[in-house]
Structure formats: structure tokens, C-alpha cells
SEFI-868509 format. One record per atom (N, C-alpha, C): x, y, z; residue in one letter. Coordinates in steps of 0.1 Angstrom, whole numbers, padded with zeros to 4 digits, always signed. Example, Ala and Ser with C-alpha at 12.3 -4.5 7.8 and 13.67 -1.06 7.14 Angstrom:
residues 2
+0132-0057+0078a
+0123-0045+0078a
+0132-0033+0078a
+0128-0022+0071s
+0137-0011+0071s
+0129+0000+0079s
end
This chain:
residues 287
+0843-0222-0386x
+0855-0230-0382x
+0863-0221-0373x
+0868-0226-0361x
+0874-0219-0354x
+0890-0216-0358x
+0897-0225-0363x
+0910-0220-0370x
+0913-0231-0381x
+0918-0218-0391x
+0919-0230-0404x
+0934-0229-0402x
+0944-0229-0392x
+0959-0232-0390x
+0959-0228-0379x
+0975-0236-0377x
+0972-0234-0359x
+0980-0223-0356x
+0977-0214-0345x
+0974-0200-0344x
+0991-0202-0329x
+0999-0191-0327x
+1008-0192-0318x
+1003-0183-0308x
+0993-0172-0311x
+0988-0166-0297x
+0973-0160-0301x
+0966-0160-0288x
+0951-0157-0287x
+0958-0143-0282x
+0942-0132-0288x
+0942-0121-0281x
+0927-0121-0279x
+0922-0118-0268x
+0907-0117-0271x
+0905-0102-0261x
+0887-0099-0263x
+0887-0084-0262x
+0874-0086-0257x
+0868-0079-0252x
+0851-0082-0244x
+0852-0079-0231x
+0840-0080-0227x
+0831-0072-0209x
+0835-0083-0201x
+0830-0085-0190x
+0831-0093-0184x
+0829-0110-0190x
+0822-0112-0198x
+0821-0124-0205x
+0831-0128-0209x
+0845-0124-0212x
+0857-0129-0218x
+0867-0123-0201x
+0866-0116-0194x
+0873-0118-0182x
+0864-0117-0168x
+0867-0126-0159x
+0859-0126-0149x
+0866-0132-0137x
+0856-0137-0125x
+0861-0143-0113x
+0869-0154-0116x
+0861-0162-0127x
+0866-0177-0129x
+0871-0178-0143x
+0874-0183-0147x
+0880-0188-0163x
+0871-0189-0173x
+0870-0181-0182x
+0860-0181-0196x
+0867-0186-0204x
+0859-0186-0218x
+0861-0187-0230x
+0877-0186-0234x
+0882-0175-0231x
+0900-0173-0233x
+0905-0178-0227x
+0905-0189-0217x
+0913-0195-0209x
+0909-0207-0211x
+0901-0214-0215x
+0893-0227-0222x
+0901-0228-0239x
+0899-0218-0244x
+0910-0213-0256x
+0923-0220-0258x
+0927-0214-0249x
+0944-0207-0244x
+0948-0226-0242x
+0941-0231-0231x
+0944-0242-0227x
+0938-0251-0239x
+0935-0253-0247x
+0930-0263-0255x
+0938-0259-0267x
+0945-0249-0270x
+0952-0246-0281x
+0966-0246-0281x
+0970-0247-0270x
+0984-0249-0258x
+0991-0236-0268x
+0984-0225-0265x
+0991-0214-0266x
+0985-0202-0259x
+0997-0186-0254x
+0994-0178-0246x
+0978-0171-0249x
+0974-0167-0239x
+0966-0158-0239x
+0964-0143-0237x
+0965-0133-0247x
+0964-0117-0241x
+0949-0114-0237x
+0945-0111-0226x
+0933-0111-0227x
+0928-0094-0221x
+0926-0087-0229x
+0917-0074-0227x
+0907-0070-0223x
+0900-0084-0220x
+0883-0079-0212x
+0883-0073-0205x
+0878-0069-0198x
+0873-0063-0185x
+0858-0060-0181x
+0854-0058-0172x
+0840-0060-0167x
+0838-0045-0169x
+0824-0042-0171x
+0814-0030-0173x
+0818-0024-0189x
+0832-0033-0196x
+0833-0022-0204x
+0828-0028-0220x
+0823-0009-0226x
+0814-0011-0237x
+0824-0016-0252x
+0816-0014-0259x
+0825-0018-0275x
+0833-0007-0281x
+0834+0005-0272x
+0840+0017-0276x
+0854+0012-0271x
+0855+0010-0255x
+0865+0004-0249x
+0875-0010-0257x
+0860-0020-0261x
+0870-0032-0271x
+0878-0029-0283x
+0875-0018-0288x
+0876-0019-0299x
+0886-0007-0299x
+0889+0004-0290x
+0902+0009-0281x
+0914-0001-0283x
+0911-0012-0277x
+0925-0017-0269x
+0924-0028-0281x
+0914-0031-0292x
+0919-0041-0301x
+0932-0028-0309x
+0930-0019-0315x
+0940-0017-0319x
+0950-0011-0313x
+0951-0009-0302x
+0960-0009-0292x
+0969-0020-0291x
+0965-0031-0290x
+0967-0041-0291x
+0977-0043-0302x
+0969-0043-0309x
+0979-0045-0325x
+0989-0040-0331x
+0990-0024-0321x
+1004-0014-0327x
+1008-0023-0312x
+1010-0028-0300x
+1018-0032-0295x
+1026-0046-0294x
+1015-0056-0303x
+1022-0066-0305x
+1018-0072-0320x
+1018-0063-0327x
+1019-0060-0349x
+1011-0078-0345x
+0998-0080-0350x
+0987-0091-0351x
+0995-0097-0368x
+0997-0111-0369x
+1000-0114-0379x
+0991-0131-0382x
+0999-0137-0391x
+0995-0149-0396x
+0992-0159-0384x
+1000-0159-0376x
+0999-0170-0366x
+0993-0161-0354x
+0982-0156-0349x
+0974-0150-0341x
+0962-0155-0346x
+0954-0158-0336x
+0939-0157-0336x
+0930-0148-0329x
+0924-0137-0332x
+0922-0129-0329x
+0902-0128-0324x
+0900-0130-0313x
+0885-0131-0309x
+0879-0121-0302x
+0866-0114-0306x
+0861-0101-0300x
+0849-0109-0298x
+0843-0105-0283x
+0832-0112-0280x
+0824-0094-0277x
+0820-0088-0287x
+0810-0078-0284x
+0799-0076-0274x
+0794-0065-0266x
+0792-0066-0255x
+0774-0060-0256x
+0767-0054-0253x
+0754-0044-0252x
+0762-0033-0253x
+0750-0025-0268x
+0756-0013-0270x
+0752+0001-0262x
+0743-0001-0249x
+0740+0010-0244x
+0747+0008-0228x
+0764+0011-0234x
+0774+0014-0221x
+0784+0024-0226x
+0784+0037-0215x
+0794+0047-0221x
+0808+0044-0210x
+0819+0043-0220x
+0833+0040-0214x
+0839+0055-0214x
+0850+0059-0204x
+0853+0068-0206x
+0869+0069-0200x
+0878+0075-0206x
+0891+0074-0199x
+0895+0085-0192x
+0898+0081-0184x
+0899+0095-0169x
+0911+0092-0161x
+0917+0102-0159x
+0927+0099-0150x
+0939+0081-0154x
+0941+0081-0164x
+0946+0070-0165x
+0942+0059-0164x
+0930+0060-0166x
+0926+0049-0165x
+0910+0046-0169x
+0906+0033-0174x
+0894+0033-0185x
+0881+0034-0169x
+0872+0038-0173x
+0857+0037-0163x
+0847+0029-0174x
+0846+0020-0167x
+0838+0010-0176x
+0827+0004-0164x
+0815+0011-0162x
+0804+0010-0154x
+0791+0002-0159x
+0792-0004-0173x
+0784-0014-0176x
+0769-0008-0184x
+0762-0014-0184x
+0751-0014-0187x
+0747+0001-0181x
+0742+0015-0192x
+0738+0027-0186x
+0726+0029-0176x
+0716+0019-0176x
+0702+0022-0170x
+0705+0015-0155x
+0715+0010-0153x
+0719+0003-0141x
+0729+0007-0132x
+0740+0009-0141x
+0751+0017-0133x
+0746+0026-0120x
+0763+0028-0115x
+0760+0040-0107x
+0772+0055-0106x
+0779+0046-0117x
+0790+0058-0120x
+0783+0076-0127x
+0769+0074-0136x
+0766+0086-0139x
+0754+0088-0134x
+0747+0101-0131x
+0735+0101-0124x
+0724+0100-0131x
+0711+0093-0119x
+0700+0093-0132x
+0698+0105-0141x
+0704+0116-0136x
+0697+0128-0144x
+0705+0133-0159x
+0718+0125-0155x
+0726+0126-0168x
+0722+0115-0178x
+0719+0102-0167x
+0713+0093-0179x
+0703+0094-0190x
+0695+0102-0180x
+0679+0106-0189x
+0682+0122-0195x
+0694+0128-0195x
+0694+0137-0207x
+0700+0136-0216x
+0709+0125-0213x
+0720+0119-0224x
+0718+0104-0234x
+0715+0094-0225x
+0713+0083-0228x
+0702+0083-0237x
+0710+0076-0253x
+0700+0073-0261x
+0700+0058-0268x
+0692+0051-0268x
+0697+0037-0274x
+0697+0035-0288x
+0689+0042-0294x
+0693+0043-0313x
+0703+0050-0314x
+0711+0060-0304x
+0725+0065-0311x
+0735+0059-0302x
+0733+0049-0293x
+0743+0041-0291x
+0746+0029-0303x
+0730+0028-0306x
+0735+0018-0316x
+0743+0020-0330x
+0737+0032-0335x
+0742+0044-0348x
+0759+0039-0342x
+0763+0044-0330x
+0779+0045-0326x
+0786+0030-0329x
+0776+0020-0323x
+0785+0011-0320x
+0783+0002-0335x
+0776+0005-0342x
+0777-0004-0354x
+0790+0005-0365x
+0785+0012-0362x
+0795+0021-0372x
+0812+0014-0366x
+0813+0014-0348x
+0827+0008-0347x
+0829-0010-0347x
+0820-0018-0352x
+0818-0031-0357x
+0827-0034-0368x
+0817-0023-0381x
+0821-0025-0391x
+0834-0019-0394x
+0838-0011-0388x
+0850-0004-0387x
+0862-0013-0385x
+0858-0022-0369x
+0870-0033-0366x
+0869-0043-0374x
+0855-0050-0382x
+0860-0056-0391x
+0867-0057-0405x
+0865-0042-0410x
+0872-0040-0422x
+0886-0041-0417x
+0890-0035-0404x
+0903-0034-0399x
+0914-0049-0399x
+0904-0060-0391x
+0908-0071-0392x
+0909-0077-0403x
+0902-0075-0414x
+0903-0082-0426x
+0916-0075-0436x
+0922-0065-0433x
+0933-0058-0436x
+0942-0068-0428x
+0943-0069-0420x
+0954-0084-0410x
+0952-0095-0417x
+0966-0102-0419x
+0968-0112-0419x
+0970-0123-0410x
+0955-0120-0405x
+0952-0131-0395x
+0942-0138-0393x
+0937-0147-0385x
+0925-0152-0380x
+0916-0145-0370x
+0905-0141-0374x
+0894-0137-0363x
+0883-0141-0364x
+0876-0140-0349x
+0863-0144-0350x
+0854-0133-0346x
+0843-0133-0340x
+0832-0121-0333x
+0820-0125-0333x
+0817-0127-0318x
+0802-0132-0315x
+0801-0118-0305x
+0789-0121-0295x
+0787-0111-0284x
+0781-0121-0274x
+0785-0108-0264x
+0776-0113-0249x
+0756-0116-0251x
+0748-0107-0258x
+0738-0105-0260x
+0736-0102-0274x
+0720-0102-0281x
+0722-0101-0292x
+0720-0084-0293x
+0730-0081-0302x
+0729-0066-0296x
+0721-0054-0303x
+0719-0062-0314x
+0704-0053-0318x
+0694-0052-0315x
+0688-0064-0308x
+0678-0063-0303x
+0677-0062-0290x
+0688-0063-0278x
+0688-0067-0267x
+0700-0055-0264x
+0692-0041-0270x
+0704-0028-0269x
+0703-0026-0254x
+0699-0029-0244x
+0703-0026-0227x
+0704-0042-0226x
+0710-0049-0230x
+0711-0063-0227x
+0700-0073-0219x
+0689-0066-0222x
+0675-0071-0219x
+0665-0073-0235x
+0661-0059-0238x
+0653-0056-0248x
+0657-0047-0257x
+0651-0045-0270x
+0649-0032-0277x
+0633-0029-0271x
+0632-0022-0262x
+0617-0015-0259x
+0619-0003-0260x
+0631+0004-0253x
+0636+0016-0254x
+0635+0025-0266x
+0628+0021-0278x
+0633+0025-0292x
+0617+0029-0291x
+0619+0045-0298x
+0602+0049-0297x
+0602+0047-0308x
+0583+0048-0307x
+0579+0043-0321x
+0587+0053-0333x
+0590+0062-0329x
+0589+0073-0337x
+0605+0068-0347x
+0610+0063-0337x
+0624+0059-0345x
+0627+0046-0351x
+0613+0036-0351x
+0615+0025-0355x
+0623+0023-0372x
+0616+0033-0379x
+0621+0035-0392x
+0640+0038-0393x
+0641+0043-0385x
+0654+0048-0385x
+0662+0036-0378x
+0657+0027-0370x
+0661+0014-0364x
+0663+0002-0378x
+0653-0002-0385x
+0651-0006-0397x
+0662-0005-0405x
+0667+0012-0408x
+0670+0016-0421x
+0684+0008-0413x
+0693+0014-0397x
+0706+0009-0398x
+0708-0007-0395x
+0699-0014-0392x
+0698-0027-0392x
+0703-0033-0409x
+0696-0022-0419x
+0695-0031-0438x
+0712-0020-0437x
+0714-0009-0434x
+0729-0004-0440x
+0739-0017-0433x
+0739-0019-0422x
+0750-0027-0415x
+0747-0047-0417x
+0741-0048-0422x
+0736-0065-0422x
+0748-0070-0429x
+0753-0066-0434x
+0766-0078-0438x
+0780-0075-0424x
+0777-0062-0419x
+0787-0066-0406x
+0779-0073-0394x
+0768-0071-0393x
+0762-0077-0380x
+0762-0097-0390x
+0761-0092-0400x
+0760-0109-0404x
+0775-0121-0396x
+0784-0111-0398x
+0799-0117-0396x
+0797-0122-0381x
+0785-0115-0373x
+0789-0121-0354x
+0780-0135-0355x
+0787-0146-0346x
+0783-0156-0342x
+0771-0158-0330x
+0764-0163-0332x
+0750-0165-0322x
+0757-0159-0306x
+0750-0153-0302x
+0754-0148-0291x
+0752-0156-0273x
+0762-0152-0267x
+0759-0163-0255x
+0743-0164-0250x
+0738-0153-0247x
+0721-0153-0243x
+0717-0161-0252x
+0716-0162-0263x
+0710-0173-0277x
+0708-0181-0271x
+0729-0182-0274x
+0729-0201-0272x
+0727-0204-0253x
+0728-0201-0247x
+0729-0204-0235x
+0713-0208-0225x
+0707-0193-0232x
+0699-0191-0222x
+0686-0189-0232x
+0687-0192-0242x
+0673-0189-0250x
+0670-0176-0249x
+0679-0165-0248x
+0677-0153-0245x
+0668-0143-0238x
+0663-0153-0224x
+0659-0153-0218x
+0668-0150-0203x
+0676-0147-0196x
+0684-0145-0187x
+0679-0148-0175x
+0666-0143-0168x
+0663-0144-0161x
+0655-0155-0159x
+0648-0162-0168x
+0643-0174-0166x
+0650-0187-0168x
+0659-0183-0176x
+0670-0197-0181x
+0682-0196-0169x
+0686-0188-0168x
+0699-0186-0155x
+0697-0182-0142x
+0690-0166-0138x
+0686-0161-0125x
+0683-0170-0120x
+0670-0177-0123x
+0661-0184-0118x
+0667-0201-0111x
+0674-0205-0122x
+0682-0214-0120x
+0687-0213-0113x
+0698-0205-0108x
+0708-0204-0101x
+0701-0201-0083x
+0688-0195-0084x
+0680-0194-0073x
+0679-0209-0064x
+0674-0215-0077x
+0670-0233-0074x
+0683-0241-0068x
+0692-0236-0074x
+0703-0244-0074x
+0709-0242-0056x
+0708-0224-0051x
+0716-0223-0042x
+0702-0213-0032x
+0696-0221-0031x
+0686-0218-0021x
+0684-0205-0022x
+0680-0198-0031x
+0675-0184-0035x
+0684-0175-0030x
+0699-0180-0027x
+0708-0168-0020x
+0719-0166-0030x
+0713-0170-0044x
+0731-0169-0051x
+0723-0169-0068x
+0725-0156-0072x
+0722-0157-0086x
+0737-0147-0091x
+0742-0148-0106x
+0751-0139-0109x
+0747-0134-0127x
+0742-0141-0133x
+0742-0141-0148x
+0754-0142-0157x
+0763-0152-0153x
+0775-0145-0163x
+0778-0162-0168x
+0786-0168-0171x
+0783-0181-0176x
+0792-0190-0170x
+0794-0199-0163x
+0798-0207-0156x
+0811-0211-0165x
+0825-0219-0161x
+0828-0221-0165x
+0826-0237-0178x
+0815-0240-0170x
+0811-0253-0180x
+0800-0246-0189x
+0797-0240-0189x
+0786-0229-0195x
+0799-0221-0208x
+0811-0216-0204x
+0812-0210-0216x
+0821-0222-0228x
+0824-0238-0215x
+0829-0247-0230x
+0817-0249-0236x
+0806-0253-0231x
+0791-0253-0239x
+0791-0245-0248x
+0794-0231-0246x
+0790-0219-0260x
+0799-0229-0271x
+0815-0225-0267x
+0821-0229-0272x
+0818-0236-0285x
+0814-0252-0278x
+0809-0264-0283x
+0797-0261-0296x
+0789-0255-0292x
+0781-0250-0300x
+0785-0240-0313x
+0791-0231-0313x
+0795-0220-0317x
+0808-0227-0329x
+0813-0238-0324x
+0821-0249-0330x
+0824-0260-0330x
+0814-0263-0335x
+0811-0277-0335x
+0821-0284-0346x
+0828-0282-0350x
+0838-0287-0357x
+0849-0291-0353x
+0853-0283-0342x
+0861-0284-0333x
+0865-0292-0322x
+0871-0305-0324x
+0872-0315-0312x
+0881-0307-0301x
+0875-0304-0288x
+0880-0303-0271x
+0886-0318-0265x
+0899-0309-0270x
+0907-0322-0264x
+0898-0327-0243x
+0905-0342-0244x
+0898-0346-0229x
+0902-0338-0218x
+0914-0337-0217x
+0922-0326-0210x
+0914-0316-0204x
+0910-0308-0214x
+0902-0295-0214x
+0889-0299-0206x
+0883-0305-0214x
+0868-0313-0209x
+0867-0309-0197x
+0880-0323-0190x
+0879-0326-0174x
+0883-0312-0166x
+0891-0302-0174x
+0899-0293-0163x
+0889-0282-0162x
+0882-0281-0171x
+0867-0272-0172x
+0858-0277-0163x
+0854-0290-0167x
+0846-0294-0154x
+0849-0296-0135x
+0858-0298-0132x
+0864-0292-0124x
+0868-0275-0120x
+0871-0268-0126x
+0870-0254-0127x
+0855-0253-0121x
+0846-0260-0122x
+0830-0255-0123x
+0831-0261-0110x
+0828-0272-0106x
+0828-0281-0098x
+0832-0266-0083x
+0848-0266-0086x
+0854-0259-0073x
+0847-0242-0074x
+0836-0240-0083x
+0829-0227-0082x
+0820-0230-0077x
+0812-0241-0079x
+0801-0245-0072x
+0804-0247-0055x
+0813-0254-0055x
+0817-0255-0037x
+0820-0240-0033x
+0827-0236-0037x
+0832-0219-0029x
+0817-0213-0031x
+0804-0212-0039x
+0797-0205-0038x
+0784-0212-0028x
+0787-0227-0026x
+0779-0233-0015x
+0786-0232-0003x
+0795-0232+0000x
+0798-0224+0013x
+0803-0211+0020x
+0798-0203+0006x
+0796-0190+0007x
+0785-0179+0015x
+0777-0192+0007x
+0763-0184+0011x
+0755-0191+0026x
+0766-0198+0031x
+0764-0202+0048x
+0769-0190+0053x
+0779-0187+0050x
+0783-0170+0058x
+0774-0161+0054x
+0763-0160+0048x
+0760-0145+0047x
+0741-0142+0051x
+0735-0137+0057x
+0724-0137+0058x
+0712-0137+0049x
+0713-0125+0041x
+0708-0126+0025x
+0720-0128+0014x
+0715-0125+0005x
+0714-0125-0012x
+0728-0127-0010x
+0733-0135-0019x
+0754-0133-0020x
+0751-0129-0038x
+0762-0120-0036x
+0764-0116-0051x
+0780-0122-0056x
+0785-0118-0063x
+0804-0122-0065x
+0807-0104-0065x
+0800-0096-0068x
+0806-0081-0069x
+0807-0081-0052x
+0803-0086-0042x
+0807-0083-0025x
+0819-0090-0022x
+0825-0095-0032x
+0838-0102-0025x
+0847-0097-0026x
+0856-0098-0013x
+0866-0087-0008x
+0878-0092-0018x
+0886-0080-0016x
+0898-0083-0031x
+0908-0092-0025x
+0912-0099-0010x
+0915-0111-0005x
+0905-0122-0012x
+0894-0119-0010x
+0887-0131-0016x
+0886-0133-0033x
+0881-0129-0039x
+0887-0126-0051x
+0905-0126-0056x
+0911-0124-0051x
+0926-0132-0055x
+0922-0145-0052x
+0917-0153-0040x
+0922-0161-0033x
+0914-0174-0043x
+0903-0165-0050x
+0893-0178-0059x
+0903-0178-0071x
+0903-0167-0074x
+0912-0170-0089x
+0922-0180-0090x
+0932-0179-0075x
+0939-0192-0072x
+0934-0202-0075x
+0924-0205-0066x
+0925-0217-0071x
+0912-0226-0081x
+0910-0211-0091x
+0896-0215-0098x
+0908-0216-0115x
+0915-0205-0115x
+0920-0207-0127x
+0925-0213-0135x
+0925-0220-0148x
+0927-0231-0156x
+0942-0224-0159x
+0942-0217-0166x
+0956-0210-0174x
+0952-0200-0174x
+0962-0187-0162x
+0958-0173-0163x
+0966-0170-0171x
+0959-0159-0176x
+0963-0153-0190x
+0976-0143-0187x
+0983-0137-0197x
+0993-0130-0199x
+0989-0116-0189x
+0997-0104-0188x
+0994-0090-0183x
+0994-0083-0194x
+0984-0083-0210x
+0988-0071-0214x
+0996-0059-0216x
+1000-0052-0222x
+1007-0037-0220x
+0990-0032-0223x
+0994-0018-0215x
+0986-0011-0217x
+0988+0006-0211x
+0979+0013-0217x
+0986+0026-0218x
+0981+0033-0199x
end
């Protein structure tokens, strides 16, 4: 059930799946619940980072009865780091380009990112359950198995046992997350359910992977089915999509090859959010 009372403010927390170019999940929320949204996402960053600014969050605006509180957990093989004032959140380790291959392959391990990041799961959910509030927690990917937000292949044989044993210690916290968007979306397939798609769709010059805005009331829908979306929402989502589909069909008449959304200039990028955005969310405090 998405809320068993009605809640006076969303906070939600997640990678780019909960903040992006165009309006997700928190802003489909916000607007169907006709209340504010704080929203803490940010793109590239890991569950070290969400789970930072959830209780950050909570000493700056004390989370109580009337909050609903939503963590969309992310792939656990991303290292966040705070520097200079500010978070470095470069995404998925084997891809990035913030650390070098040669740090990645002396450092990067995916059974102890996952050792880290389950231990901070269970940690935020004992925490929330101390709140007297509403929360939920799904993820971007399923993240035990899909620890670089592709596969578990990375896991040598030699550590499968040790993979095993923390999958049976944590199963009642990984029990608590909701089917993950790759699941439900894409059959956890990405590149055959979405890439590929999105190739067909825009003449092989426009793929992104992240979930459209009719794509995240679909999770939604699924995820809560109990839950009637007022009409309102419906139409203003489908529209939201509608005006992403046109900006990205006459995007890709300007550009020779491949269009991505990470090449768009930060004029262009303000200038979609204009006029892509359903209900932009609040500005956070933050440190």
C-alpha cells in the first residue's frame, strides 16, 4: 500500500531514477498527492550518498507522522565521495570516468560493495522504523544480483559462498524493497527491452536507459496497484512524455550521430525542464 494516511510532505532519495532531465516518480507523487516534494536524487550517486542525505534530511526537517518517506536504492558498485563541498557521484564504477582504470582494478570490489551497501539498507531501515512515519524502498536495479547494474558475473567463484551466506544474513532487509524498475519495466533486460527500443523508435540516433516519464507512472501503477491516479495526473504525465518525445525528435535532426541527454548544454537542459516539468520539486537544505 502506498499510504495508509494522507501524508503533508514527500521526501524521496535515489540516482538519477528519482531526479532527472524530465519528471519521475517524485514529481508524479508530489502531483497526485497535492503535496511538496523534497527531492535528494541526484545522478551518478551510490547508496552511501542516499542514505547520507536521508538522515541529513531528517535532522533538518525532524520526519514525522504526516511525511512519506521514499528511497529508490540504486546499484551497489558506485563509490560517492565528498570533496571540496561538495558530493562526486560518477555512477556506476566500471564506466565512470572520475577514477582511473588502474584505481578501479586495485580497488573495486563487488562482494564488498555489496557487504557495505547491505549493511547501510538495513541500517536505514531500522532507522525509519524508529520514525514515526510512512516509508517505502524499491531500487533502480535488482541489486543483488545486478551489482554493476547489469550482472552478478563479477563475483568469483571463489566467493560465491560468501555471496550466499550475506544474501541468507540480510533477507529480511532486502525482503522490505519493492520489485525494482529493471523488473518491472524492462524484464531486467535493459538493453533489449529499452536500448533497443528507443533505437526503433528514433532512428538508431537516440537511446538513454532511464525511464520515461510514462514509464515511471507505469512502475508506479504496478508497484501500487491499490492506488487509484487521479485523471489529472494520468493526462499531465502523458503529456510530460508526449513533449519529451518531440524535443528528442527534433533533436536528433541537429546532430550527425548518436544524441545522448548527458551532451546537452546547461541552456538546453534548463530550457527542457521548463517546459517538461509537471511540479518542480522544493531546493532542499543541504550542507
Amino acid at each position: 500500500m502506498l499510504i495508509d494516511r494522507s501524508p503533508k510532505r514527500l521526501f524521496a532519495f535515489g540516482c538519477s531514477f528519482t531526479e532527472y532531465y524530465w519528471p519521475t516518480w517524485t514529481e508524479i507523487l508530489s502531483l497526485d498527492l497535492d503535496i511538496p516534494c523534497y527531492n535528494y536524487g541526484k545522478s551518478g550517486a551510490g547508496n552511501q550518498y542516499i542514505s547520507n542525505m536521508l538522515v541529513q534530511a531528517d535532522h533538518f526537517y525532524k520526519f514525522n507522522k504526516d511525511d512519506l518517506i521514499i528511497i529508490s536504492w540504486t546499484s551497489v558498485c558506485r563509490e560517492d565521495r565528498w570533496k571540496d563541498r561538495n558530493w562526486i557521484t560518477p555512477g556506476n564504477i566500471y564506466t565512470q570516468g572520475e577514477y582511473s582504470q588502474e584505481w578501479v582494478k586495485e580497488w573495486a570490489d563487488p562482494l564488498g560493495y555489496l557487504v557495505r551497501d547491505l549493511a547501510t539498507i538495513s541500517l536505514t531501515k531500522n532507522y525509519l522504523e524508529n520514525r514515526n512515519c510512512n516509508w517505502k524502498m524499491f531500487s533502480m536495479c535488482d541489486l543483488v544480483v545486478q551489482l554493476d547494474q547489469q550482472a552478478h558475473t563479477a563475483i568469483s567463484a571463489d566467493n560465491i559462498d560468501s555471496y550466499n551466506e550475506l544474501l541468507e544474513i540480510y533477507k529480511k532487509d532486502i525482503g522490505v524493497l519493492m520489485p525494482s524498475f529493471f523488473n518491472i519495466l524492462w524484464n531486467n533486460d535493459v538493453y533489449k527491452n529499452k536500448v533497443l527500443v528507443d533505437f526503433k523508435k528514433f532512428n538508431n540516433k537516440y537511446s538513454d536507459g532511464h525511464p520515461t516519464p510514462k514509464e515511471h507512472l507505469e512502475y508506479l501503477q504496478c508497484i501500487f496497484p491499490e492506488h487509484q491516479f487521479k485523471n489529472n495526473t494520468i493526462k499531465t504525465v502523458e503529456n510530460s512524455d508526449l513533449i519529451l518525445n518531440n524535443f528528442i525528435s527534433e533533436k536528433i535532426k541537429t546532430v550527425k550521430n548518436n544524441f545522448a541527454m548527458y551532451k546537452l548544454s546547461e541552456l538546453e537542459i534548463k530550457n527542457l525542464k521548463k517546459i517538461i516539468r509537471i511540479k518542480p520539486p522544493l531546493m532542499p537544505q543541504r550542507i
